[in-house]
C-alpha positions in Angstrom: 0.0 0.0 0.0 2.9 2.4 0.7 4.7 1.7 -2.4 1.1 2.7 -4.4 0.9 5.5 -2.5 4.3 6.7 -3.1 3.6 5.7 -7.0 1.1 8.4 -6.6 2.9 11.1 -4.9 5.7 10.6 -7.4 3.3 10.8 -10.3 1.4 14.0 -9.1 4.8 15.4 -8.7 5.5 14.6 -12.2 1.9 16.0 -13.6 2.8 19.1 -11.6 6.3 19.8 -13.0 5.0 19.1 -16.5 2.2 21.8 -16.6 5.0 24.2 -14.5 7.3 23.4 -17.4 4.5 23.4 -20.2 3.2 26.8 -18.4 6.7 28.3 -18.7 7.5 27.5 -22.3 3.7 28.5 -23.5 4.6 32.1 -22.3 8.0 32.2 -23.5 7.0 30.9 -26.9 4.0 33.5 -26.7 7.0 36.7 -25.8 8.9 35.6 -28.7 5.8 35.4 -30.8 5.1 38.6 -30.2 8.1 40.2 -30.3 8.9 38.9 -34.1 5.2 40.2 -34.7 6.4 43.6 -34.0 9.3 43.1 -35.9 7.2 42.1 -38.7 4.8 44.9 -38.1 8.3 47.3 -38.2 9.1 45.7 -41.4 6.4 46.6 -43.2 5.5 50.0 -42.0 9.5 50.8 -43.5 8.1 48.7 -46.3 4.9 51.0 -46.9 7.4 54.3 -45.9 9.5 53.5 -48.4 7.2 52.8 -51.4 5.6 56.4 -50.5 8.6 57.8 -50.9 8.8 56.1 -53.7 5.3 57.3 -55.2 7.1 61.0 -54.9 9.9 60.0 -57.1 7.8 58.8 -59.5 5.7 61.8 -59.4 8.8 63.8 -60.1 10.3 61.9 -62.6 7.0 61.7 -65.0 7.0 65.4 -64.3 10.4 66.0 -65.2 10.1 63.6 -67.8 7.5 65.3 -69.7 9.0 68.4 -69.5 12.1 67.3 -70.7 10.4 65.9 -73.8 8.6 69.2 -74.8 12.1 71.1 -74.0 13.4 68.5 -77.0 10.6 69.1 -79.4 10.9 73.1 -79.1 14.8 72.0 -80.1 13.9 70.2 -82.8 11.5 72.8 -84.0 13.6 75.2 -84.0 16.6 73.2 -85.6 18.5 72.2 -82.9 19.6 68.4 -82.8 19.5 67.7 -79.3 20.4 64.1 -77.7 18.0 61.5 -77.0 15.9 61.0 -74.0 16.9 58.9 -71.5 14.4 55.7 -71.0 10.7 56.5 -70.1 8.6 54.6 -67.9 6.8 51.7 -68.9 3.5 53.2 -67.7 1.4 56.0 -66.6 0.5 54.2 -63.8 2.6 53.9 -60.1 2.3 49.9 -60.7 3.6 49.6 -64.2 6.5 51.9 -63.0 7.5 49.9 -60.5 7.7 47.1 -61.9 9.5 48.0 -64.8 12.1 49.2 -62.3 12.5 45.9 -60.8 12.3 44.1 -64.0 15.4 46.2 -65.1 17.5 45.9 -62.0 16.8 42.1 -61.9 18.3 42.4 -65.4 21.0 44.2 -64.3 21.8 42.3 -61.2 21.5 44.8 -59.1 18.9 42.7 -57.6 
């Protein structure tokens, strides 16, 4: 009778250490969860910041672009024989731009 009761202290002891030591790792798991969820969550707010800056330069660049190109016709016009233009975008649109840009850095290896 004492050795079944002993059996059963021993095993209570054991349940008990294995839900302290399931206990501990379930909130250390959950910490790290959370902190690669803010890291995540860091990631892509940089992600989103730079695409808007991105937007901008694309902005400017049409805008410059278009410019430049009526500069060159007035040239032309009025005799001049000026240099070409350098490349224009694939697209009017901020998608097409972009992924032109990528498309010609990929072929580049620059990415």
């Amino acid at each position: 009778m004492e050795i079944i009761l002993q059996m059963k202290i021993n095993l209570t002891h054991i349940n008990e250490t294995l839900h302290q030591q399931t206990y501990e790792i379930r909130r250390e798991l959950g910490s790290v969860f959370e902190e690669q969820k803010h890291a995540l969550e860091r990631c892509l707010d940089s992600i989103d910041h730079q695409l808007e800056k991105c937007c901008a330069h694309i902005e400017e660049y049409q805008r410059l672009y278009s410019n430049l190109s009526a500069m060159r016709e007035k040239l032309i016009q009025l005799g001049g024989e000026p240099s070409g233009l350098p490349t224009g975008s694939a697209g009017p649109d901020l998608e097409s731009v972009i992924a032109w840009r990528l498309k010609e850095l990929k072929e580049h290896g620059r990415l």
